[in-house]
MDAnalysis code that builds the backbone (N, CA, C; Angstrom):
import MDAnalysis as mda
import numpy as np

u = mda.Universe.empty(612, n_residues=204, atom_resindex=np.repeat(np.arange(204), 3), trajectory=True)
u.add_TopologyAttr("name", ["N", "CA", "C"] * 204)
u.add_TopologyAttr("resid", np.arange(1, 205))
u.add_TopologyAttr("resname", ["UNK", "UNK", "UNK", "UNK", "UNK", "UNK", "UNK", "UNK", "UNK", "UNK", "UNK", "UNK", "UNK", "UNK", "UNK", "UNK", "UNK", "UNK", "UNK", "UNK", "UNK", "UNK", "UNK", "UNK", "UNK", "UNK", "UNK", "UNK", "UNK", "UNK", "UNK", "UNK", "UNK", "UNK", "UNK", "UNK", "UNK", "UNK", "UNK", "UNK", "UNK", "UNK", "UNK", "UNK", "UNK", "UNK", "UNK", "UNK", "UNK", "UNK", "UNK", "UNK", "UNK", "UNK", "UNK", "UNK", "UNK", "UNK", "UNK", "UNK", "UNK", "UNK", "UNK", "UNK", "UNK", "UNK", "UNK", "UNK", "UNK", "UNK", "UNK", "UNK", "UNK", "UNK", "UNK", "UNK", "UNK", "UNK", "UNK", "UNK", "UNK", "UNK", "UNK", "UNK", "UNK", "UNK", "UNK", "UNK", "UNK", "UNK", "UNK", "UNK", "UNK", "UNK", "UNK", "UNK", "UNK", "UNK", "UNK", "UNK", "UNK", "UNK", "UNK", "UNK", "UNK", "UNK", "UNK", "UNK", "UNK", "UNK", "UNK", "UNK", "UNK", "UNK", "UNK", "UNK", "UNK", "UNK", "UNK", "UNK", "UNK", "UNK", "UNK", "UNK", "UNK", "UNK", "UNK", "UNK", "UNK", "UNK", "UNK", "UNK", "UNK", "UNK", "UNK", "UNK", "UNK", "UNK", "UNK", "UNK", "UNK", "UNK", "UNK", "UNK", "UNK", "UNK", "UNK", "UNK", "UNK", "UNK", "UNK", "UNK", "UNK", "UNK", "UNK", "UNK", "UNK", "UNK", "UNK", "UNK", "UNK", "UNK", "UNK", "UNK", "UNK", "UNK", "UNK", "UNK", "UNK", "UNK", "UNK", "UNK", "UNK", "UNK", "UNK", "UNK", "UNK", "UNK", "UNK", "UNK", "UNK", "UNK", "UNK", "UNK", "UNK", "UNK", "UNK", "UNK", "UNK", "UNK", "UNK", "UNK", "UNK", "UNK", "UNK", "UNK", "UNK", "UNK", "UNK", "UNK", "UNK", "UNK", "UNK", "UNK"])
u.atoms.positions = np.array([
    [69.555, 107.202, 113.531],
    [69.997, 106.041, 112.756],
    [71.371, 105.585, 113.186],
    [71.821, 106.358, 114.205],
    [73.851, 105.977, 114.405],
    [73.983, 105.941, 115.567],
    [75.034, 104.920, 115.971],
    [75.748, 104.577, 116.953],
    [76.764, 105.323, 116.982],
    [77.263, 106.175, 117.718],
    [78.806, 106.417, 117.303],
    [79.469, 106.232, 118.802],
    [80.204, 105.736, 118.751],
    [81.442, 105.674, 120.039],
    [82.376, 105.315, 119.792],
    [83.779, 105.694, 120.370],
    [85.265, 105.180, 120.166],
    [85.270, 103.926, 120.465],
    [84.855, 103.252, 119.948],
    [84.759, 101.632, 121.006],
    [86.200, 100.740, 119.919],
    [86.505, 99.728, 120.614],
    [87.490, 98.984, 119.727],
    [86.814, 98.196, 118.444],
    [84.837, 98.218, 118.635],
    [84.430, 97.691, 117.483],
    [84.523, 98.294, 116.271],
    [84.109, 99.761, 116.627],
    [84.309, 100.728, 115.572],
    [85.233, 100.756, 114.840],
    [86.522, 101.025, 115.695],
    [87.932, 100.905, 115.061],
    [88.193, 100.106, 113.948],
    [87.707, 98.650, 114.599],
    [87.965, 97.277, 113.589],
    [87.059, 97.519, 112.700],
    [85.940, 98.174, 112.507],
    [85.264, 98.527, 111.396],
    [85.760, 99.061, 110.459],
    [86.040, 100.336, 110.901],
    [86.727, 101.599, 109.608],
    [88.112, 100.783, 109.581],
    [89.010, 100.033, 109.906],
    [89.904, 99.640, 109.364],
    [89.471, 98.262, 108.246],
    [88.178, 97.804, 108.680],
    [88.118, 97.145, 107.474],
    [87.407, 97.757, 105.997],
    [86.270, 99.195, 106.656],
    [86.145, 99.698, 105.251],
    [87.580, 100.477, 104.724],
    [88.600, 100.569, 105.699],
    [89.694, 101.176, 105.093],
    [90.295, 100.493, 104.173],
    [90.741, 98.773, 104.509],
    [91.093, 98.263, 103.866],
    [90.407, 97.800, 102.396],
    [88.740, 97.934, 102.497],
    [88.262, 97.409, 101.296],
    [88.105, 99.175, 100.398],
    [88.310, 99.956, 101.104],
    [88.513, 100.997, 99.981],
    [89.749, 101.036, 99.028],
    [91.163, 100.901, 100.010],
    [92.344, 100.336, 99.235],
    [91.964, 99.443, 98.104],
    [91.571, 97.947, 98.843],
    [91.403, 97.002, 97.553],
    [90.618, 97.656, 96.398],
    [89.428, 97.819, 96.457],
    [88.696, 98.598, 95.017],
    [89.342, 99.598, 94.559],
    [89.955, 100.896, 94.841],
    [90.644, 101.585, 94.435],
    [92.394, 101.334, 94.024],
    [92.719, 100.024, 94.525],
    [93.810, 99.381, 93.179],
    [93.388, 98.513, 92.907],
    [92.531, 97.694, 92.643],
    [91.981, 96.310, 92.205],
    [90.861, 95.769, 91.339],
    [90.286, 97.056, 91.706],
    [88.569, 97.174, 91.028],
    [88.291, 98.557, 90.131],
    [89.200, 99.004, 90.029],
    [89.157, 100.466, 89.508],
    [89.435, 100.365, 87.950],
    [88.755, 101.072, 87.604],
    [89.480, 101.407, 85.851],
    [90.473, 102.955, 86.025],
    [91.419, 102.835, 85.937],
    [92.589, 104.018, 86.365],
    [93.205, 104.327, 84.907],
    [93.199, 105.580, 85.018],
    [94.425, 106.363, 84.209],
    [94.641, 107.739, 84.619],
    [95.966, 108.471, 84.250],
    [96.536, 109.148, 84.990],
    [94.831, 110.549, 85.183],
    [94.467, 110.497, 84.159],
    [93.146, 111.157, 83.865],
    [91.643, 110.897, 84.739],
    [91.484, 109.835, 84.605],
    [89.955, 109.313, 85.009],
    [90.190, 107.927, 85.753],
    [88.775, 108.463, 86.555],
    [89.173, 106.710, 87.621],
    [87.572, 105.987, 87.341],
    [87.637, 105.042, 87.005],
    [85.854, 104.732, 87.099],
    [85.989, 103.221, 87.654],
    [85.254, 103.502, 88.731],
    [84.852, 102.474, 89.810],
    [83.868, 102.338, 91.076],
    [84.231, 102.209, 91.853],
    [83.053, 101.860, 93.344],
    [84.074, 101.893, 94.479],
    [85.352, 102.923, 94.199],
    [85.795, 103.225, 95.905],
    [85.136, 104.161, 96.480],
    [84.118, 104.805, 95.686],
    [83.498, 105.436, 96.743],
    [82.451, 104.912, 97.671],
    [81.917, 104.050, 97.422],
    [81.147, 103.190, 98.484],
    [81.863, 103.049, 100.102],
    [82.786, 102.717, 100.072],
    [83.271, 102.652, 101.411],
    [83.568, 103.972, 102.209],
    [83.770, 105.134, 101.557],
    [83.545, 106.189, 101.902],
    [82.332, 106.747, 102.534],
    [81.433, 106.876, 101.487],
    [80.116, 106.838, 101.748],
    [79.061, 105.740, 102.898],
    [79.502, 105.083, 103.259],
    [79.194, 104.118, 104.663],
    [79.905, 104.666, 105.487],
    [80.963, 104.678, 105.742],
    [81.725, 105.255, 106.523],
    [81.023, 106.866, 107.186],
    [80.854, 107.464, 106.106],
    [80.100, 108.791, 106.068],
    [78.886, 108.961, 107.279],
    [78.331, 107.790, 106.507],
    [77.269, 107.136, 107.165],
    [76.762, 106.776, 108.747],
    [77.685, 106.144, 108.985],
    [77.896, 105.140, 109.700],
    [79.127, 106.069, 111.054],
    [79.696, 107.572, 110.863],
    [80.814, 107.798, 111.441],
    [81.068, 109.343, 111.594],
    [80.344, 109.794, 110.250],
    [80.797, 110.976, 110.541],
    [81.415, 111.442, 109.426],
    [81.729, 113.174, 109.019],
    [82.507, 113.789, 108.108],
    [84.117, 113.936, 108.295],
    [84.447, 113.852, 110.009],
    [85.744, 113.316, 109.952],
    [86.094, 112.576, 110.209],
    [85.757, 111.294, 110.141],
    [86.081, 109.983, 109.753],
    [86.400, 109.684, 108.911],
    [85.462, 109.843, 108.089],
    [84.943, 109.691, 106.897],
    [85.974, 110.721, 105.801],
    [86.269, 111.479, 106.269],
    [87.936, 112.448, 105.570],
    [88.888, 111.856, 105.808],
    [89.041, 111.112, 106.706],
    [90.337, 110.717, 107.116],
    [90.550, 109.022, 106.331],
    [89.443, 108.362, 106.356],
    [89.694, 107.604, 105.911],
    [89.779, 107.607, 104.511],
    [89.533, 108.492, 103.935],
    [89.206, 108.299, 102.848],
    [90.575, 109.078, 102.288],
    [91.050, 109.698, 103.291],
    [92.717, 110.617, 102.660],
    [93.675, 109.722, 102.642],
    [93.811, 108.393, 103.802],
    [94.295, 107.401, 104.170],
    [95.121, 106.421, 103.108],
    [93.435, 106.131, 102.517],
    [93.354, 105.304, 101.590],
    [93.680, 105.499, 99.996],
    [93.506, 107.429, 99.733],
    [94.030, 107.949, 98.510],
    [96.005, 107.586, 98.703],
    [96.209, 107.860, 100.001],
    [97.918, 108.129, 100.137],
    [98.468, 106.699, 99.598],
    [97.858, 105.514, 100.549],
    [98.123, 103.972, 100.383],
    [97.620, 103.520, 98.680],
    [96.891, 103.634, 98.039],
    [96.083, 103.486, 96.901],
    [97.350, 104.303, 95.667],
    [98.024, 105.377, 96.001],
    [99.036, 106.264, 95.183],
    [100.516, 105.426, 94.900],
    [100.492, 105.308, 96.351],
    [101.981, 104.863, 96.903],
    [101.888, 103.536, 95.649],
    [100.559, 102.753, 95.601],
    [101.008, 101.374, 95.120],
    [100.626, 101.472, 93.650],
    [100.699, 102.724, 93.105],
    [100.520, 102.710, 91.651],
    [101.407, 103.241, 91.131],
    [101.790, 102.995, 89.657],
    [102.719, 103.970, 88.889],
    [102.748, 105.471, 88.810],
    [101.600, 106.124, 88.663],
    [101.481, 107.544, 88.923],
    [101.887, 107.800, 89.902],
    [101.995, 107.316, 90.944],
    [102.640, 108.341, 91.679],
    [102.098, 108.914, 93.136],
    [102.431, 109.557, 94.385],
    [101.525, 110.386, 94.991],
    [101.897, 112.027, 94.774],
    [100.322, 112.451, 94.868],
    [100.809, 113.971, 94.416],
    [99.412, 114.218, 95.653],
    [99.826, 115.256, 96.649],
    [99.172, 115.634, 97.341],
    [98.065, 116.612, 97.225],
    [97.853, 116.916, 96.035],
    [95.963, 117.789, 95.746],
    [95.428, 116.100, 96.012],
    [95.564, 115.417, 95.752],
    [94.305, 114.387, 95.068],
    [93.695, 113.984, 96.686],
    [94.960, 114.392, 97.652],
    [94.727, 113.496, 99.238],
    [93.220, 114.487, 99.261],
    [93.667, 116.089, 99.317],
    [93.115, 117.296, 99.350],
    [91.118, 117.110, 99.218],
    [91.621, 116.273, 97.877],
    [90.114, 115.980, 97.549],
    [89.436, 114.878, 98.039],
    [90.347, 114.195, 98.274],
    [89.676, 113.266, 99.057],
    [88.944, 113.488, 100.249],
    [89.531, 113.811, 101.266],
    [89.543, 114.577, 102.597],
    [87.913, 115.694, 102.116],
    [88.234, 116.472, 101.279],
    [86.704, 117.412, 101.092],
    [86.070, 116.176, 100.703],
    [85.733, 115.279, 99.842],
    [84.710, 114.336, 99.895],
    [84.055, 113.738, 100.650],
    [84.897, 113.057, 101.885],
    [84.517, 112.669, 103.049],
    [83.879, 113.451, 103.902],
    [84.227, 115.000, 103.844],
    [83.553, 115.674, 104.267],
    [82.307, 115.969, 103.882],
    [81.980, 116.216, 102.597],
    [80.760, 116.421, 102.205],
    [79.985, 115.431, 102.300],
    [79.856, 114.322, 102.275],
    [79.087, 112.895, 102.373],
    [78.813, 113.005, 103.791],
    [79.716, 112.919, 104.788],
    [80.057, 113.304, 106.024],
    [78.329, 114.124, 106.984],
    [78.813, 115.796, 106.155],
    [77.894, 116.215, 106.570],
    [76.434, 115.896, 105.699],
    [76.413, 115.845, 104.785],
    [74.914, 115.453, 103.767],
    [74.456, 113.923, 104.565],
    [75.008, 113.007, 104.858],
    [74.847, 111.472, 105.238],
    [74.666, 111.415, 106.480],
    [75.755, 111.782, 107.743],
    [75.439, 111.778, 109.068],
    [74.101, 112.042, 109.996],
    [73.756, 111.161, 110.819],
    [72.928, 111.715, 111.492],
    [71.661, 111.834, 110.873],
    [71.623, 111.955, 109.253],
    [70.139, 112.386, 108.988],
    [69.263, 111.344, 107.902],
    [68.093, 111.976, 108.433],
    [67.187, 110.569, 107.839],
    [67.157, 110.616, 106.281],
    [67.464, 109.579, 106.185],
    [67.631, 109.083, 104.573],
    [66.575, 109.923, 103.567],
    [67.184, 110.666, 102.342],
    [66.462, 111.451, 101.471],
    [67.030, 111.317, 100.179],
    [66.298, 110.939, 99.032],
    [66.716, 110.716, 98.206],
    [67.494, 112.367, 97.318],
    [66.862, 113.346, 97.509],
    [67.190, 114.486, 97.325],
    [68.608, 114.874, 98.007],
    [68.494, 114.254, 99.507],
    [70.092, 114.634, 99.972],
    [71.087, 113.954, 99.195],
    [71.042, 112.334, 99.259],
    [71.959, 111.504, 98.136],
    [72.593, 112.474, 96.861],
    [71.343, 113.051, 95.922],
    [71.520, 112.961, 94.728],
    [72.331, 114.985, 94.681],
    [72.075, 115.569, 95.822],
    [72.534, 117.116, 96.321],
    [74.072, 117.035, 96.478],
    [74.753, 115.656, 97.831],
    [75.498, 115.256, 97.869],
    [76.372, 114.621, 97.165],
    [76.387, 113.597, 96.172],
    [76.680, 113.033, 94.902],
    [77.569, 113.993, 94.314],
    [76.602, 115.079, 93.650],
    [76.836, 116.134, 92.648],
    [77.637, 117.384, 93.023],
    [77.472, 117.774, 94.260],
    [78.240, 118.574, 94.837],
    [79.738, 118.102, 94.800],
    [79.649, 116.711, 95.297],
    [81.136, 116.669, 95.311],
    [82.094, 115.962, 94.107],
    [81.012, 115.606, 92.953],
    [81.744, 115.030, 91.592],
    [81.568, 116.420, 91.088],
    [80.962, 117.626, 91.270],
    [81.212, 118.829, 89.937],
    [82.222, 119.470, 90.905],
    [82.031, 119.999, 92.314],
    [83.187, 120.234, 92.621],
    [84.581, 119.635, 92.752],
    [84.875, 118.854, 93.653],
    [85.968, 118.070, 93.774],
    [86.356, 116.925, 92.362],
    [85.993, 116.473, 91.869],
    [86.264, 115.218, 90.979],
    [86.065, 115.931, 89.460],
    [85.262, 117.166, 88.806],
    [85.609, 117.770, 87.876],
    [86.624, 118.990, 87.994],
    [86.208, 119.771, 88.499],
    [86.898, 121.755, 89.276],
    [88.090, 120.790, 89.304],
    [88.150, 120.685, 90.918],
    [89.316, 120.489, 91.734],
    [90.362, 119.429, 90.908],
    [90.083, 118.284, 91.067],
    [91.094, 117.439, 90.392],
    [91.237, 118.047, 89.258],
    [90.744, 118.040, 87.725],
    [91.007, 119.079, 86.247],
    [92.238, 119.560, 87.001],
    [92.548, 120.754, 87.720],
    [92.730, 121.598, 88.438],
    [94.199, 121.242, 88.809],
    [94.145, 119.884, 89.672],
    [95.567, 119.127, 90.462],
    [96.248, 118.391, 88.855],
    [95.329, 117.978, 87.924],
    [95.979, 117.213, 87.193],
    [96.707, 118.193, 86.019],
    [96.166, 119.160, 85.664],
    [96.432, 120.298, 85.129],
    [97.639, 121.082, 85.753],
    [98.023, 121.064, 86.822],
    [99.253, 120.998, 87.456],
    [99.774, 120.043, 87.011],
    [99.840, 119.132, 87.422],
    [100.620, 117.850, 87.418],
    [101.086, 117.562, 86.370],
    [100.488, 117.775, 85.315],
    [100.923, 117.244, 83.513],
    [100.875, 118.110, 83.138],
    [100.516, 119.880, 82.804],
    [100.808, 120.383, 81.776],
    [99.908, 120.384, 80.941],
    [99.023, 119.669, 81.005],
    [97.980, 119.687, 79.952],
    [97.084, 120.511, 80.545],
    [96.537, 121.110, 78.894],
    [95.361, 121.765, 78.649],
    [94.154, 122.027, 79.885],
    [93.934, 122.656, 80.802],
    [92.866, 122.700, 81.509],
    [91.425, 122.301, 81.140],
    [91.005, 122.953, 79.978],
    [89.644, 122.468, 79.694],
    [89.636, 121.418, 79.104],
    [90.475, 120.841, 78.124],
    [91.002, 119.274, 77.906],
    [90.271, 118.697, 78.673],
    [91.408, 118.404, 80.289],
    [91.239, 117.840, 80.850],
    [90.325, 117.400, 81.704],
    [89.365, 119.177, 81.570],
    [87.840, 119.428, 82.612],
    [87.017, 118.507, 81.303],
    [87.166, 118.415, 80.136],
    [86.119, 117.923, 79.447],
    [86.071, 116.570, 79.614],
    [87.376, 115.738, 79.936],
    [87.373, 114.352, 79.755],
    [86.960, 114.706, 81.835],
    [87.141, 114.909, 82.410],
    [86.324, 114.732, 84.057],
    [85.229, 114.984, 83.882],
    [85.073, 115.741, 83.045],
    [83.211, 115.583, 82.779],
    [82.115, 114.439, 82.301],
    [83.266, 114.075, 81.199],
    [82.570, 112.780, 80.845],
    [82.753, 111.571, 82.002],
    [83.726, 111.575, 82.680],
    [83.513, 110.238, 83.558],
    [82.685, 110.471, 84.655],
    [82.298, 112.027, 85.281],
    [81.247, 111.934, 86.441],
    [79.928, 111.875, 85.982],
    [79.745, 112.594, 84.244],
    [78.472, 112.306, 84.086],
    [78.162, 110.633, 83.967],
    [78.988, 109.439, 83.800],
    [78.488, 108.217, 83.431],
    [78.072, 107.632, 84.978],
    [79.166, 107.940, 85.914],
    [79.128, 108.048, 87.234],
    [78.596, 108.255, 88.470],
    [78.010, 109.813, 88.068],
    [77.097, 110.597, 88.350],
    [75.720, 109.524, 89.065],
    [75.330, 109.386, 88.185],
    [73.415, 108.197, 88.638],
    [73.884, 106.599, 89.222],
    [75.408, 106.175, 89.141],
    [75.763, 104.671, 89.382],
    [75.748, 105.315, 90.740],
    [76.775, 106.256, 91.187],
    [76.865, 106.571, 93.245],
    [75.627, 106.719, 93.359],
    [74.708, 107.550, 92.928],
    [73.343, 107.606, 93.730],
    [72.815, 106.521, 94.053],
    [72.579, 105.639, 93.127],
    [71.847, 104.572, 93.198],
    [72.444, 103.816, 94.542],
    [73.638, 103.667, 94.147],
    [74.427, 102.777, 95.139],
    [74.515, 103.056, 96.526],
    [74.794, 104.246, 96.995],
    [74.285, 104.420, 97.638],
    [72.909, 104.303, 98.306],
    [71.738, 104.838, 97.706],
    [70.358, 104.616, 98.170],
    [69.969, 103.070, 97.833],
    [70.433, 102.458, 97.523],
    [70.155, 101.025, 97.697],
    [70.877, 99.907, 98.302],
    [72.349, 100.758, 97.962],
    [72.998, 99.663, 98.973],
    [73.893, 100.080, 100.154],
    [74.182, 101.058, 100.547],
    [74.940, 101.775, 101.403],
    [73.791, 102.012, 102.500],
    [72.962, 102.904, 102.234],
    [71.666, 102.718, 103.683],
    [71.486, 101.753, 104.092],
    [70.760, 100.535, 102.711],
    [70.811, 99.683, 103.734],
    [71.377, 98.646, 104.886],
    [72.495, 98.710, 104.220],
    [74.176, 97.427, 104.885],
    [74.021, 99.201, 106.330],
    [73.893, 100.341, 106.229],
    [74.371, 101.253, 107.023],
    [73.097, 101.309, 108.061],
    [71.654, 100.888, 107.639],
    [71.013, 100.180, 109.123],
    [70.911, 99.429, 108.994],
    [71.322, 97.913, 108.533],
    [71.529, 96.586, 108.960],
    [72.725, 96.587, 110.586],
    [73.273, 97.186, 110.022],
    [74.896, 96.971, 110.762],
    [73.992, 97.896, 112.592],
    [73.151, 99.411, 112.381],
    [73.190, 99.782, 113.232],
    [72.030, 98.700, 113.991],
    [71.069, 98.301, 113.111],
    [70.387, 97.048, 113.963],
    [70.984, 96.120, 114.857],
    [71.883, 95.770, 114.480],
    [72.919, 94.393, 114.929],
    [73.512, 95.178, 116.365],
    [73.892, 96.600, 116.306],
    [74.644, 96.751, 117.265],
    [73.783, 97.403, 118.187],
    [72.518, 97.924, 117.499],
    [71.393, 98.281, 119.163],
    [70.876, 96.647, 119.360],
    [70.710, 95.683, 118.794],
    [70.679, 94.181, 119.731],
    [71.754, 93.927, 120.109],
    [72.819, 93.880, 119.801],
    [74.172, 93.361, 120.972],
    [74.034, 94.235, 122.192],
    [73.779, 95.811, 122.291],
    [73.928, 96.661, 123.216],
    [72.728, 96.126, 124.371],
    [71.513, 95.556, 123.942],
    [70.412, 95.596, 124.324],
    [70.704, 94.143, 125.285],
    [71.761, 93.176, 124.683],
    [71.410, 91.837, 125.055],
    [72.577, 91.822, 125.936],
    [73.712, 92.852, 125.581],
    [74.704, 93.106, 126.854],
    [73.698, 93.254, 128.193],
    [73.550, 94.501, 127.780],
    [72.834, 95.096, 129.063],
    [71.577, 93.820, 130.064],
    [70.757, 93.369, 129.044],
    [70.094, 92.393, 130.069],
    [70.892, 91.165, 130.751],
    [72.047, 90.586, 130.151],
    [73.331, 89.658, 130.698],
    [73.692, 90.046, 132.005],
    [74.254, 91.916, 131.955],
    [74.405, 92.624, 133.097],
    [73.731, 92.514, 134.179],
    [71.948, 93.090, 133.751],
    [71.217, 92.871, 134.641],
    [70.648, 91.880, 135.547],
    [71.112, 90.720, 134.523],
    [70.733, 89.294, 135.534],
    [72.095, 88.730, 136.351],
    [73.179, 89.386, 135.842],
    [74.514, 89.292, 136.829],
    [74.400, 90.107, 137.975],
    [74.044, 91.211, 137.952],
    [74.385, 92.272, 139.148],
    [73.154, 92.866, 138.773],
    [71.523, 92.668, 139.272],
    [70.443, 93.146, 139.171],
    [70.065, 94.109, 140.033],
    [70.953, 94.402, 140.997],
    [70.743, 95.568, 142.169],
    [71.876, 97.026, 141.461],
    [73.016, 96.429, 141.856],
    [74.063, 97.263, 141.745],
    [74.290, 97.991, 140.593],
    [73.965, 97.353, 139.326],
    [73.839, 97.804, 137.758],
    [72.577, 98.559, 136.950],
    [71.922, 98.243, 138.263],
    [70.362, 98.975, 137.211],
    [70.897, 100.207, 136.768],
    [71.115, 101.446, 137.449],
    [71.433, 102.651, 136.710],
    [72.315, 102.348, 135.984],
    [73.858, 101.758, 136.031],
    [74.776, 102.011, 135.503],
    [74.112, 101.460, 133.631],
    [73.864, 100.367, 133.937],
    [72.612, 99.830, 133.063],
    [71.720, 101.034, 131.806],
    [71.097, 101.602, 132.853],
    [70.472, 102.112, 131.942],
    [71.157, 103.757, 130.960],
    [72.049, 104.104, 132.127],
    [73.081, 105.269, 131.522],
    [73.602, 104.819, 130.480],
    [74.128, 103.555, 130.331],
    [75.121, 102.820, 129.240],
    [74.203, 102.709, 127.848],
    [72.818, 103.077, 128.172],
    [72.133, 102.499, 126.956],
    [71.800, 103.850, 126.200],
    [72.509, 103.733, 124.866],
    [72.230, 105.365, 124.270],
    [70.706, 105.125, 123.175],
    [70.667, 106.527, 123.347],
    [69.379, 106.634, 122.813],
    [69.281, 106.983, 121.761],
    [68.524, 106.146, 120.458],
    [68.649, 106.608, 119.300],
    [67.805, 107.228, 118.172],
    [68.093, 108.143, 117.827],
    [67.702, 109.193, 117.223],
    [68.045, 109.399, 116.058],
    [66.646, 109.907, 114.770],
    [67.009, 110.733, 113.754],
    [67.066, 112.059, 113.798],
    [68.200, 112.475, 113.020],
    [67.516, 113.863, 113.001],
    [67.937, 114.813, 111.543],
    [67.692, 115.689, 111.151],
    [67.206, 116.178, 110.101],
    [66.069, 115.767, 109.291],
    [66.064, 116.513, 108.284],
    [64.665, 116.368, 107.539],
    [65.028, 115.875, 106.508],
])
């Protein structure tokens, strides 16, 4: 299902899901120092998709640092922490493998009971002083409302924008290459056909 190469398209890609993760995560978010309820994880999760588990960490640590900096709370470095494991887990559950509704909903949950209840409770419970289970009870309530909105969103709208996009770029690759071939039809055939990657699912 993936293209992956360092190419300068790519780049301009993840800098624009970088930038639209920023925007939703100060713009579109319901924030308090406690609970976040919104849809920055979507751009993560494409990214995931679409790139990889360290990409997909990085951008997504990127965008916690820039997203901190421009709020009143503050930056406090667990939250980058969790970010970074999120990307990872989507990363590896999403990459490379053929779409399963069971992986989505494995992935999802893994990383809202670990990272976004455990872990954060955990950083914020540092951070303020407050009550640990307090604070695990109110992270509980926002991943359970949460919880079934990422799945969905994902399996309905993240796969598909995540092979729309790889469609578009095995026809540009496809319509390069025949341009090539009718420019330099001797000299390019191999180079031609080496250049053309081959695409593959894989997992179950």
């Amino acid at each position: 299902m993936n293209i992956k190469k360092c190419t300068t398209e790519n780049i301009v890609f993840m800098g624009i899901l970088l930038a639209v993760e920023i925007v939703i995560g100060k713009y579109l978010t319901i924030s308090t120092i406690y609970l976040k309820i919104g849809f920055a994880f979507a751009p993560i999760a494409l990214t995931a998709v679409l790139f990889g588990p360290v990409e997909a960490a990085v951008i997504a640590s990127i965008a916690d640092i820039i997203i901190a900096l421009l709020n009143p709370f503050g930056y406090y470095p667990g939250f980058t922490v969790s970010a970074f494991l999120t990307g990872i887990i989507y990363g590896i559950a999403f990459y490379k493998k053929t779409p399963k509704m069971w992986r989505v909903v494995s992935a999802v949950i893994i990383s809202k009971l670990a990272i976004s209840v455990f872990l954060n409770s955990y950083w914020l419970y540092k951070l303020t002083g407050q009550a640990f289970l307090a604070v695990l009870l109110i992270r509980l309530i926002q991943n359970i409302i949460m919880i079934p909105i990422e799945i969905l969103v994902i399996w309905f709208i993240i796969y598909p924008i995540a092979k729309l996009r790889n469609k578009m770029k095995e026809k540009n690759i496809l319509v390069n290459n025949i341009l090539l071939l009718n420019e330099y039809p001797a000299d390019n055939l191999e180079y031609s056909c080496a250049a053309t990657p081959q695409i593959r699912q894989t997992g179950n």
